[in-house]
N, C-alpha and C positions, 0 to 999 in steps of 0.2 A: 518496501518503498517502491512507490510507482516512474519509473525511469524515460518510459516511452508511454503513447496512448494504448495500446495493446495489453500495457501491463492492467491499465483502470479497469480495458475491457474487462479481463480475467478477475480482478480480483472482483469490479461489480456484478457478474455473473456471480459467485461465491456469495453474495449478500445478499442479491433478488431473489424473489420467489420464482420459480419456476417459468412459471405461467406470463410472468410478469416482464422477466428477462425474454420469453420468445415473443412478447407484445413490442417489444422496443427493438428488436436483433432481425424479427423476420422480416421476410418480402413475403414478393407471392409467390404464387407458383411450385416452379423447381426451387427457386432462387436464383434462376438462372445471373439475370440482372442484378441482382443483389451481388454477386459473386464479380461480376463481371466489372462494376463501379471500381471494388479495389485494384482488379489486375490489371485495369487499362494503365494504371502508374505503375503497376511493375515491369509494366514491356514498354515504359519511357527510360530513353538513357539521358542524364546530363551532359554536357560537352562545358565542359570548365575550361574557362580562358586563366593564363598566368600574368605573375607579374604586373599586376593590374593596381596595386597600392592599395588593394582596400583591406581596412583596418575594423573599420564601427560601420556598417553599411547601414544605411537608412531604411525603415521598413514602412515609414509613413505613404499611407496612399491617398488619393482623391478621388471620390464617390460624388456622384450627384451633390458637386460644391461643397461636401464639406470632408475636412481631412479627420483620417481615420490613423492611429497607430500602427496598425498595418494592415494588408488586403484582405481581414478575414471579418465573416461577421457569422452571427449564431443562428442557424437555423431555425425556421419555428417549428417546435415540438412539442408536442399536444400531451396533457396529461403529467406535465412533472412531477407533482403530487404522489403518482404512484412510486417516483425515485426518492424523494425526500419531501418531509411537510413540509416542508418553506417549499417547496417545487421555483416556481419561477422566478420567485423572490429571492432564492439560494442565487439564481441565475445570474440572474441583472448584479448581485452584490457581488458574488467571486469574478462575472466578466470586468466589472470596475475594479476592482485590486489587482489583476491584472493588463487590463488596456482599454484605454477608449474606443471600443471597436460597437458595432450597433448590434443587439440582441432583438431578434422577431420574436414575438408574441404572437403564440397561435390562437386561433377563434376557439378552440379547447382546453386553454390556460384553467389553471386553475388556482387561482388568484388574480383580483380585482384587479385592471387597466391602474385605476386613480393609486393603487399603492404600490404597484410597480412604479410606475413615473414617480411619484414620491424618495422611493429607495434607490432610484439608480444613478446618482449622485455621478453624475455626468455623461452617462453611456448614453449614447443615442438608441432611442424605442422605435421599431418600425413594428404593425399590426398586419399579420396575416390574414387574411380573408376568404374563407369558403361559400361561396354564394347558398344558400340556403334560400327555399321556397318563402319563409318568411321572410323577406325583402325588410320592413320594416325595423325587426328585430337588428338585422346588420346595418342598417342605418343606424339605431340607435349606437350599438360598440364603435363603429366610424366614428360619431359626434364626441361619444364619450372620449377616446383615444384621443382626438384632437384637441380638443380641451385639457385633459392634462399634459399635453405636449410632444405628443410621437411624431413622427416625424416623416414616416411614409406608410405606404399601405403596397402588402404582398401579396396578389392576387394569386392564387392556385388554380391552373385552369384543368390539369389533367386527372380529376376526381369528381368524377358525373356521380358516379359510387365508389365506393372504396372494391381495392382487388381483394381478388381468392386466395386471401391470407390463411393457409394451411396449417399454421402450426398454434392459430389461433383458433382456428375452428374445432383439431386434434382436442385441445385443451377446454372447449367449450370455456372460451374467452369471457370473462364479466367483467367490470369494473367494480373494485371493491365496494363495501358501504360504504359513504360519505366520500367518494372520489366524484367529480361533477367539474363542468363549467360553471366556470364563477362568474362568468360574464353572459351567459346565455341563462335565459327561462325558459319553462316547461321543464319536464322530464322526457324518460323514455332515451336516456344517455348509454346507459346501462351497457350496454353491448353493440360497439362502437359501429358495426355493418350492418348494422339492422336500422339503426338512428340515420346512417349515410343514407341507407337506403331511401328509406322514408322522408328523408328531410332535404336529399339535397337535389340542388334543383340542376338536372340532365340536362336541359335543351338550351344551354347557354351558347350564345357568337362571341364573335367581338366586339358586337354592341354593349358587352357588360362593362368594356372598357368607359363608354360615353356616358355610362349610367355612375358609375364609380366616381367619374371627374363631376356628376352633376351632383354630387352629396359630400364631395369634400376637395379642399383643393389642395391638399398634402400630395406629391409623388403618389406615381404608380409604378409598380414593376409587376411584369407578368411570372408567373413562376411554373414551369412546368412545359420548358418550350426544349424540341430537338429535332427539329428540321431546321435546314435555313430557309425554307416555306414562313414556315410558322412564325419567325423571327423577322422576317419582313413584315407580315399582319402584324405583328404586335408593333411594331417602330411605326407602322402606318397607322394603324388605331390610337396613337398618340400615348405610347406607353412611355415611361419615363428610366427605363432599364427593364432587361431581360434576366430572368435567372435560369438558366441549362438545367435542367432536371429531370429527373427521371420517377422521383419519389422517394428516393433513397430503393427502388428495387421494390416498391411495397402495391406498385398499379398493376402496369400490362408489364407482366415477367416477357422477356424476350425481346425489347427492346432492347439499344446497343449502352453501351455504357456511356456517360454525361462527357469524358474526356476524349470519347471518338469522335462524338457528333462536335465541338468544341471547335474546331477551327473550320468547320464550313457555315457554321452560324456566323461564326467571327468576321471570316470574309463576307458574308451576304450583308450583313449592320453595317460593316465600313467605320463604325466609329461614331455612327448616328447617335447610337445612347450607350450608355454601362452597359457589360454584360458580366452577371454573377455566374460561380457553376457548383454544383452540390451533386455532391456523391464520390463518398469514397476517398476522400481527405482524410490523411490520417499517422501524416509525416510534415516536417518541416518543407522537404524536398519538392512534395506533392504539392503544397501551396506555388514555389517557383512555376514546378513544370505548367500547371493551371495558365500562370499569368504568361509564361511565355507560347503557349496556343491559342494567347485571345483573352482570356480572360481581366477583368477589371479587380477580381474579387474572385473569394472565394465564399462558401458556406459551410458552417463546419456543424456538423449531427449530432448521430450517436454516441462521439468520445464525450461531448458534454452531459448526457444524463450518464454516463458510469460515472465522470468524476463526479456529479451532483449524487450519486448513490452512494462512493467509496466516503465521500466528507462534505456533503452540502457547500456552501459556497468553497470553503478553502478546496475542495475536491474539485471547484468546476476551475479555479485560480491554478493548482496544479496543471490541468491539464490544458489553458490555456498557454502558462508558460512552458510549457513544455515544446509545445509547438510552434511558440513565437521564438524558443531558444534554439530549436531545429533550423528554423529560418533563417535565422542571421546568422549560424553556421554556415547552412548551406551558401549563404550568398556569400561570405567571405572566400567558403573553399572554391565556389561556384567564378569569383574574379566579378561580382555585380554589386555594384555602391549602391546604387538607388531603386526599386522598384522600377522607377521610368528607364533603368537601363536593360531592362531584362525584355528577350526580343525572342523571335521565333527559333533565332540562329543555337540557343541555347539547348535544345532539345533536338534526339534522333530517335525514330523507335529503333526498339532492339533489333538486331539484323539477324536474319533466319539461321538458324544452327546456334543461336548466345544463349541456348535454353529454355527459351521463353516463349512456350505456346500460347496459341490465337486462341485463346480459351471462346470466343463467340462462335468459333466453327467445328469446335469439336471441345466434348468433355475432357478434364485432365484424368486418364487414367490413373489408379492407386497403384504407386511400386510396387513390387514384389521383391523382397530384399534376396539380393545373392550373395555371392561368397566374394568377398572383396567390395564391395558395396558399400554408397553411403547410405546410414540411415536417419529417416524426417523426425528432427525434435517430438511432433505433432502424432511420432509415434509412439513418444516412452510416455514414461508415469507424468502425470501432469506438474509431479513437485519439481520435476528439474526445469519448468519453463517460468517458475513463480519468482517474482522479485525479491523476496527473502532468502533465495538460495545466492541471489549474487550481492550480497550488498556487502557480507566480507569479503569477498574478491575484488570488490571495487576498492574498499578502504585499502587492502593488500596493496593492489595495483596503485594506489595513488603514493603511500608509503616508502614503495622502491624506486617510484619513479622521482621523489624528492626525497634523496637518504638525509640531506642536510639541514631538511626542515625540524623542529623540534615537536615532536609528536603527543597531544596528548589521547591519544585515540587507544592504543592497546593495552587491556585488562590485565596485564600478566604482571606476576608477581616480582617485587624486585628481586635479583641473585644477588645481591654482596652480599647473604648471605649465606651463602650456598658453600661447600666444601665439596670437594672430588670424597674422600677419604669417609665421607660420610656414611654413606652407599655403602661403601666395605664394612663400617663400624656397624649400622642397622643390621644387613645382613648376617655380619657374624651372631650380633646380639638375639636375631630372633634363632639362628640355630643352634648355638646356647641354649638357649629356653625349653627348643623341644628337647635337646637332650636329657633336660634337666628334669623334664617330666617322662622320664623313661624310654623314650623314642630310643628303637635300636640303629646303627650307622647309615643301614638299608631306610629306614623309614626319615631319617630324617636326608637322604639322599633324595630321595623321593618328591619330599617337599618342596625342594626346588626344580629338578630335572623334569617332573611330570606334570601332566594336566592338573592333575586333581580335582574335588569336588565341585561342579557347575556353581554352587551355593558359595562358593569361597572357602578356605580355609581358615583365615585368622576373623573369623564371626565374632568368637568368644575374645580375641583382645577386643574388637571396635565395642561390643556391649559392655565391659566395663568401663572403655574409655570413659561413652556415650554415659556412662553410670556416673564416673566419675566426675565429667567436666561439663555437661547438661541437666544432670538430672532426670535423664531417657530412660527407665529401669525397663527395659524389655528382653525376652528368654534368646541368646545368641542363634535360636533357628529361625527366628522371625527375620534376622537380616540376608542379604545377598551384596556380596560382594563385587559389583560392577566394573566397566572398562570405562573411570569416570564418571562422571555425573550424568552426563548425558546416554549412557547408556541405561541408567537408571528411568530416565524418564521414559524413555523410546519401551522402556519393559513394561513400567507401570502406563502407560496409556493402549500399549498393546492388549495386553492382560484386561484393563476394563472397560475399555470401550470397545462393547461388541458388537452394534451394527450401525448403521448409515442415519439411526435415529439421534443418536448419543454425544452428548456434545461436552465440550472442556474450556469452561469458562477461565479468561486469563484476566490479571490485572493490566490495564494499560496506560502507561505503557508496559512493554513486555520483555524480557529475556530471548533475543529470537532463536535460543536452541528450543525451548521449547515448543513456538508456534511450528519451527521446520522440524522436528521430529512429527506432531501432528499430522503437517502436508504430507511428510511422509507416508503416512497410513491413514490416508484419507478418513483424516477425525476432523469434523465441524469444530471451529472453533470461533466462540462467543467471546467479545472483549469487552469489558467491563471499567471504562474510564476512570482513575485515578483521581484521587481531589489531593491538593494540598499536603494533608496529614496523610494523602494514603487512601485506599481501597475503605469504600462505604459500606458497611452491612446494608443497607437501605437498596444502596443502588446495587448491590451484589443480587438480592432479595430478588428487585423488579426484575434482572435478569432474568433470572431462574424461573419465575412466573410466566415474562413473556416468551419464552423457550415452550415449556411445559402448556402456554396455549396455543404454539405453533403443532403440538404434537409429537414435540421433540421431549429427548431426555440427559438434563444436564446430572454428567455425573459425579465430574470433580469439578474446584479450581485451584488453579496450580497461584501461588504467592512468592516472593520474597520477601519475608517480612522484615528482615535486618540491612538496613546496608542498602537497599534494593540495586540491581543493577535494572535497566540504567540509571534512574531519577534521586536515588541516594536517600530515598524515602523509609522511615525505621515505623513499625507499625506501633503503636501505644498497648501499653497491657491490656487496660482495658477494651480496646478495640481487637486483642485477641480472643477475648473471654466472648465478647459478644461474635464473633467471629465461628469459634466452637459449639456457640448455642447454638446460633443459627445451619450451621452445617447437621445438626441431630436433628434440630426441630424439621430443617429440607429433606434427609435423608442423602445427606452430599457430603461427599469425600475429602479432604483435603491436603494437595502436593507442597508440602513446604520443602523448599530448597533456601537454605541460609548460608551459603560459601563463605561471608566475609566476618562472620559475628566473633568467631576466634584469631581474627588478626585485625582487629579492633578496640584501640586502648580500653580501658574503664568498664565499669559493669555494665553488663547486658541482660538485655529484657529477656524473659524466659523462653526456650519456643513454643511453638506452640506444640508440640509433640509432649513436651515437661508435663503440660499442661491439660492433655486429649483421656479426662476420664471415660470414653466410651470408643475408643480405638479409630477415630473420625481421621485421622492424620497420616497420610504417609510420609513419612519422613525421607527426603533428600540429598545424600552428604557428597562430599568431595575431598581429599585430601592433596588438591592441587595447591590450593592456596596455603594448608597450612603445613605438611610436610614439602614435596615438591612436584609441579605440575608435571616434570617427564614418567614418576611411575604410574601416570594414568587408571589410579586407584580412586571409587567412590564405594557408595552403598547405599542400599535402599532397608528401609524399617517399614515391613510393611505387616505388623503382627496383627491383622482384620482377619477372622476366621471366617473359612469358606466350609459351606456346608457340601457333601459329596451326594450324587443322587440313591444311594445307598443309605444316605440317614448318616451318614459318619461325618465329622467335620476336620478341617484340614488348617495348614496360615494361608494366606494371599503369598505369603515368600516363596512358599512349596510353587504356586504358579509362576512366578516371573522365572523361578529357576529353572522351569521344564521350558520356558522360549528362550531364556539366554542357554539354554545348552543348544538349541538349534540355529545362534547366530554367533555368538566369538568362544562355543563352549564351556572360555573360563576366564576368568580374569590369570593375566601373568602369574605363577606362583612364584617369580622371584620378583616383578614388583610388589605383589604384599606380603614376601619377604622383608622389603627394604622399609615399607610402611608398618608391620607388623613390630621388626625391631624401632623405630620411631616411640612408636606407642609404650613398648616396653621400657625404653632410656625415661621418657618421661613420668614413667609410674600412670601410665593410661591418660595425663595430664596434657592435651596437644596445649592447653591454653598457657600453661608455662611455660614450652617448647616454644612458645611463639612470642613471648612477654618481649622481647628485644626487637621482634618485628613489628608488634602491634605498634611499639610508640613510634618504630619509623614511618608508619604509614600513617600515623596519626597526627606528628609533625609536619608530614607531607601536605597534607588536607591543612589542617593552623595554617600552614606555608603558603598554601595555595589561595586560602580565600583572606590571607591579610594583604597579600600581592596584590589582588582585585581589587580588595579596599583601596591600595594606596593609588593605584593607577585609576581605581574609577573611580575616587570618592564620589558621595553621595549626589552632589550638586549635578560631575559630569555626567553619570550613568542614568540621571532623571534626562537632561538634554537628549542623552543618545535612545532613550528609551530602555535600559539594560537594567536586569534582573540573575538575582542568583540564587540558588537555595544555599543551606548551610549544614552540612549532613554533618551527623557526629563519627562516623565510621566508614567506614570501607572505602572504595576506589575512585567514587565519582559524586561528581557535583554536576548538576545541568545547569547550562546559562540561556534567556529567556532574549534575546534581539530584535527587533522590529522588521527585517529583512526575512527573505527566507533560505532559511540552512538548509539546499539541497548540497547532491552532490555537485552543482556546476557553483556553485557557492566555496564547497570543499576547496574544487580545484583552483580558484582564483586563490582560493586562503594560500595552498601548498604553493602554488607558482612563485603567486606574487608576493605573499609576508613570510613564507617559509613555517607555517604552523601551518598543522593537524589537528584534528578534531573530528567527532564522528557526530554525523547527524542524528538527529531524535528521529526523526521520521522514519526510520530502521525500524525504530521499536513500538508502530503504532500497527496492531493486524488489521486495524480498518481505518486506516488517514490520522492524520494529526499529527502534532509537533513540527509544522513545520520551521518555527519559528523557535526551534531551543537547538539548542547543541550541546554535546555531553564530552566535559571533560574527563580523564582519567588520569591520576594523579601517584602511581602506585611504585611507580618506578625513575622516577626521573627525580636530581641534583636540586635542591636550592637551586644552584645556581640558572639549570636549565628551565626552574620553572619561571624566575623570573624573567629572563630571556623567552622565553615562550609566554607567559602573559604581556610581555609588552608587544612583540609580534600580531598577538591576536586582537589587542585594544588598537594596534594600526589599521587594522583589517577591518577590524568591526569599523573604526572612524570612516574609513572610504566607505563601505558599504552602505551606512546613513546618511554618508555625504550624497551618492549616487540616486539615493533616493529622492532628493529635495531640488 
């Protein structure tokens, strides 16, 4: 889940193509400037005044007469299309579900004027303008823009040509097939410095200004201004606002950053016209400091096409709230009600010795780490900076920080019925057993006291179990006895995915131990959108094809097919069977992991393992859920024979077992001790062993969604907009809200109604679910759940109150 704009960056880096991501990220040059745009706001300090009563600060501004929800509007940027096919269309729809704020349209949109105005369902449309040798041409887009109703026009003066973009030249830059201006004619687009080149027209004054007002009488703002020279020409040529820029870093590399030159523009206008500034926004904070050096406005870039890459419009919605939720932070901690009260006084640069080098006068040398030292995030493995590593820390941290809230957020299994004494009785029973098959005192001392086999020990109970209460007939060397589930996966994705081409297709939503074991070992991972009933053969399919035409190579997908955690979605038989073709007919692997199918009332569907006549399946087990989650016991079934370069053939279990000997050695041998005896008391039967838990969890779930019922019935939850699934088994049900469930959502929940809940959007590897939230049902009273469903239908009512 994407928390900050930095997080979008990262993960739409992860999802663009290469080429495509240094098209949108580069400057020119070193990068000098490009570099420089961000640090100028980290060598701003705030100065936050107290006690100043503000509670809900205002963030509404006023732009050239008309009021904006607050001081930001969208940059123009060219080519959207290459982030997502709706490109600018995504744009204009995610900035409107977020705020009235104005969206520019570049002269290199890719998509039509007339259907943007169409789609933007109230945003104000301002058109960017590149003066082009064909003069005519740009009068036509002018005409047209005004006619469907835009609202100003953004001249760009500092691109005679385009700069010596380095890492687009490295890349021998194109624009894909069918990527183009949809508003310009001709060709010859194709390769964006070359068309500059040719097409734009150098020998421009300020007379373009005279020429502009005589073809349309919409605003003018100049864009592209950092002198306060320049900034007087342009108020005297009759501009109608200023925007500070630099280009985002993409012209003349070595100019100063947009927020230095910022307050001597300021003072040279006096207040004559608006002045916008772009470059390098990309906190809530950074919008303040902007308006308290001058600024009327800001303009915000690059974090818009990642979110438009991470999820098309809800991706650009994301990342718009995010930074208007920055803002009215900041303003509150910052002691500032209104925009109009935010002054110069509010900002100091950093004073020399606070850490914080002149990066325009000297490069930031790379640490060198010593012995007592700190070291740069920016230096470890990239999984520990990804928003998936923190999203159960957050739900943690919210947890302890409201003990009295009634929680339905964590998966873990209820304890009443747990016994101390148990542990003692499994124990003895499994050393019983070995004695009873000959083991001499020493050997069966052994079995507990020692490492033993990297493979596991108790192989041969879990294959009859797996014999008895699945239907799994597989030879006991084919399993490996894990440290949990999760150590299972982290073996099996190690083991087959062997290089940087290889990718591991998930359902999504998703389980995120598995996407963070992945991060882990930088395995590509492809997410494959969920319907309804569940994962689509169809849509699995087209995955796998458009993989396989990138040059990639998908090797597995990982499922939960029972129970699913999070979405509570149970896959249909026959959506299994086609599920198995198609993995033979692809030559694809399949991770099934089913934790909740044995503590889950009534018959269940077979796995798909019952069911894998050609070995397609690796099977994923846990005995968290159904013995107890502290002896941190699972296993892997992975009987797929490997051939040896020798001509001999081997299992796939013989490999995971040679990397788990080089990562926890072994699993506990006195946890599958205490699970080995389990197995045994039950006659290999966990499903019996758990007959008294299944229907508690069963009753929990009836319990849980006839509560909804009674509190939402049908009529209210249509009013509120509220939706819920109805799962037959396991932990969780997700509910569908018109709002969006992040975590600043959470925290209002925990504060202010005292319910928990975890968001969907945890569980999406590429955006989505903002709007669900997942309950978990597994452990908590009648009585708490009704107390906590009426908490949450409070929560939810303000929520859709605040929206209308």
């Amino acid at each position: 889940m994407e928390l900050t704009l930095g997080d979008f960056a990262r993960s739409a880096q992860a999802r663009l193509d290469p080429a495509i991501w240094d098209f949108f990220e580069g400057g020119a040059g070193e990068e000098r400037t490009l570099a420089a745009n961000a640090e100028a706001f980290d060598r701003m300090w705030l100065r936050p005044r107290m006690l100043r009563g503000v509670s809900r600060p205002e963030t509404a501004a006023k732009v050239l007469g008309r009021t904006w929800d607050a001081p930001v509007a969208i940059a123009p940027l060219a080519y959207q299309t290459l982030a997502h096919p709706m490109g600018e269309l995504a744009t204009v729809r995610g900035t409107a579900a977020a705020a009235k704020v104005p969206v520019v349209i570049s002269t290199f949109a890719g998509r039509d004027v007339e259907e943007l105005a169409a789609g933007s369902d109230g945003v104000p449309l301002w058109l960017q303008i590149y003066c082009l040798r064909d003069r005519p041409m740009i009068e036509n887009l002018i005409e047209r823009a005004e006619l469907a109703g835009f609202e100003a026009l953004v001249l760009t003066v500092d691109a005679p040509r385009l700069g010596r973009r380095l890492r687009d030249l490295r890349n021998g830059f194109r624009l894909p097939p069918g990527i183009a201006p949809a508003n310009l004619s001709g060709d010859g687009f194709a390769v964006p410095a070359a068309h500059a080149s040719a097409e734009f027209a150098p020998d421009l004054d300020w007379s373009v200004v005279d020429w502009l007002r005589s073809v349309s009488s919409l605003p003018i703002l100049v864009k592209g201004v950092l002198t306060d020279t320049d900034a007087v020409c342009a108020a005297e040529a009759g501009a109608d606002g200023i925007v500070v820029s630099n280009h985002g870093g993409r012209q003349l590399d070595g100019v100063p950053a947009t927020l230095d030159v910022l307050p001597e523009i300021a003072a040279a206008v006096a207040g004559r016209v608006p002045i916008l500034l772009d470059g390098g926004v990309r906190r809530g904070r950074d919008v303040l400091a902007a308006l308290a050096l001058g600024a009327d406005a800001v303009f915000l870039g690059r974090p818009v096409l990642h979110g438009l890459a991470v999820g098309g419009a809800e991706g650009v919605t994301g990342v718009l709230n995010i930074l208007l939720s920055e803002l009215t932070d900041a303003m509150t901690l910052a002691g500032v009600g209104t925009i109009a009260d935010i002054g110069p006084e509010l900002v100091r640069p950093a004073p020399a010795g606070a850490g914080v080098r002149d990066e325009r006068r000297e490069p930031r040398p790379r640490p060198v780490a010593v012995s007592g030292g700190p070291l740069r995030r920016e230096d470890l493995h990239a999984s520990v900076s990804d928003p998936v590593m923190d999203t159960m820390n957050f739900l943690n941290e919210v947890t302890l920080r409201y003990p009295d809230a009634v929680s339905f957020a964590p998966g873990r299994p209820y304890d009443g019925f747990f016994d101390t004494e148990q542990i003692f009785t499994y124990v003895r029973r499994y050393l019983d057993h070995l004695a009873a098959q000959g083991r001499s005192p020493a050997q069966v001392r052994d079995a507990v006291f020692q490492y033993g086999p990297a493979a596991g020990q108790i192989r041969e109970l879990i294959a009859d179990s797996l014999r008895a209460d699945e239907g799994i007939d597989v030879p006991p060397e084919s399993i490996v006895v894990t440290v949990g589930c999760q150590e299972a996966m982290f073996l099996a994705l190690r083991v087959l995915m062997s290089g940087p081409d290889d990718v591991l297709l998930v359902s999504s939503p998703c389980y995120v131990g598995i996407t963070g074991a992945a991060r882990l070992l930088d395995v590509a991972v492809t997410a494959v959108e969920e319907r309804a009933s569940g994962l689509s053969c169809a849509d699995l399919e087209a995955a796998v094809m458009a993989e396989r035409a990138r040059g990639r190579r998908p090797k597995a997908v990982y499922v939960i097919p029972d129970h699913s955690n999070p979405s509570g979605v149970t896959m249909p038989l026959e959506a299994r069977r086609d599920l198995l073709e198609l993995a033979e007919r692809l030559d694809l692997l399949i991770l099934e992991d089913s934790p909740y199918r044995l503590v889950s009332p009534g018959a269940q569907v077979p796995t798909l393992k019952s069911l894998d006549g050609n070995r397609r399946v690796i099977h994923l087990g846990s005995y968290a859920k159904t013995v107890f989650p502290g002896a941190r016991v699972g296993f892997v079934v992975a009987d797929q024979a490997v051939r040896t370069v020798d001509g001999g053939a081997g299992l796939l279990a013989d490999e995971l077992a040679k990397v788990k000997s080089m990562i926890t050695v072994n699993t506990s041998p006195l946890s599958q001790a205490a699970v080995a005896g389990a197995l045994l008391t039950s006659g290999g039967r966990i499903s019996e062993l758990n007959t008294e838990t299944a229907a508690y969890y069963g009753d929990a779930m009836r319990w849980t969604l006839q509560t909804l019922e009674t509190r939402l019935p049908a009529e209210r939850r249509e009013a509120l907009g509220v939706s819920w699934n109805t799962p037959a088994g396991g932990f969780f049900l997700t509910l569908q809200v018109p709002f969006l469930a992040g975590n600043a959502a959470l925290t209002r929940s925990a504060q202010d109604f005292g319910v928990i809940w975890t968001p969907m959007a945890y569980f999406y590897p590429e955006g989505g679910g903002d709007h669900t939230i997942r309950l978990s049902i597994s452990y908590l009273s009648h009585a708490e759940i009704e107390e906590g469903v009426a908490r949450l239908v409070a929560f939810i009512e303000s929520e859709v109150a605040a929206l209308r």
